[in-house]
N, C-alpha and C positions, 0 to 999 in steps of 0.2 A: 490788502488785509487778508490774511489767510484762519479762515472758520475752524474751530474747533470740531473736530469728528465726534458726532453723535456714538456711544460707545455698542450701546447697543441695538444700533442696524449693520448688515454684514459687509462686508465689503467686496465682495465678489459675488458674483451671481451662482444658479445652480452649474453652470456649463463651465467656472474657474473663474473667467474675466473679470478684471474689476467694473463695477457699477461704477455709472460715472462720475456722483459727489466724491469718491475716494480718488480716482484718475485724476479727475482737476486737483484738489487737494496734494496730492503728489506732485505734481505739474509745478502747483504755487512751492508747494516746501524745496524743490528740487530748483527752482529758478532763482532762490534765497541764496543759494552757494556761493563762493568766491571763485571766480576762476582763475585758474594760475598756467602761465607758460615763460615762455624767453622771448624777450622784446618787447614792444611796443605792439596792441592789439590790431592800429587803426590799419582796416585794409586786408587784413588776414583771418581776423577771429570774426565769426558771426553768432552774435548776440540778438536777445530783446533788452529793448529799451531800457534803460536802470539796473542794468547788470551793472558783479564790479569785479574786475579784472587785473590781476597784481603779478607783478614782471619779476620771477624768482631774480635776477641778475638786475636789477634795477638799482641804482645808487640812491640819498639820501634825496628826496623832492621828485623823483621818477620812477616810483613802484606800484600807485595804489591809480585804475583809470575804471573811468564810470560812463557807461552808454548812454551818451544823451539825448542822440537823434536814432527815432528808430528803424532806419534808411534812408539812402540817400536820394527819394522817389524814385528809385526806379526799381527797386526792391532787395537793391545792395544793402544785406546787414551789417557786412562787416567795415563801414564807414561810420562814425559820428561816436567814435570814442574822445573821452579829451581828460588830460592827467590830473589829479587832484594833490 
């Protein structure tokens, strides 16, 4: 679930950087994306957990795939895709 930003507190400190409720908040809005490449993810793309992932060149039943493991314990992310 990603918080609503409090409008008025700032979002970067005096020295630029973002404070860190706005950095997570980024993180979360930014991890919402769809990612898109050619092929099949499993093995190549490294993802968090619940990502979703769409195969421009994918045919009808082989385009849209969702990370469901989030490694394979050993710290491989780019395992544990599977097609929806």
């Amino acid at each position: 679930m990603i918080n609503e930003l409090n409008r008025s507190l700032p979002i970067t400190n005096d020295g630029g950087k973002m404070v860190l409720r706005f950095s997570t908040w980024a993180k979360n809005v930014t991890a919402l994306q769809t990612l898109t490449g050619t092929g099949s993810p499993e093995g190549v793309v490294e993802a968090d957990q619940l990502t979703q992932y769409m195969d421009n060149t994918g045919t009808t039943g082989n385009i849209l795939y969702i990370k469901r493991d989030p490694d394979d314990g050993a710290g491989d992310k780019s395992i544990g895709w599977i097609l929806v």
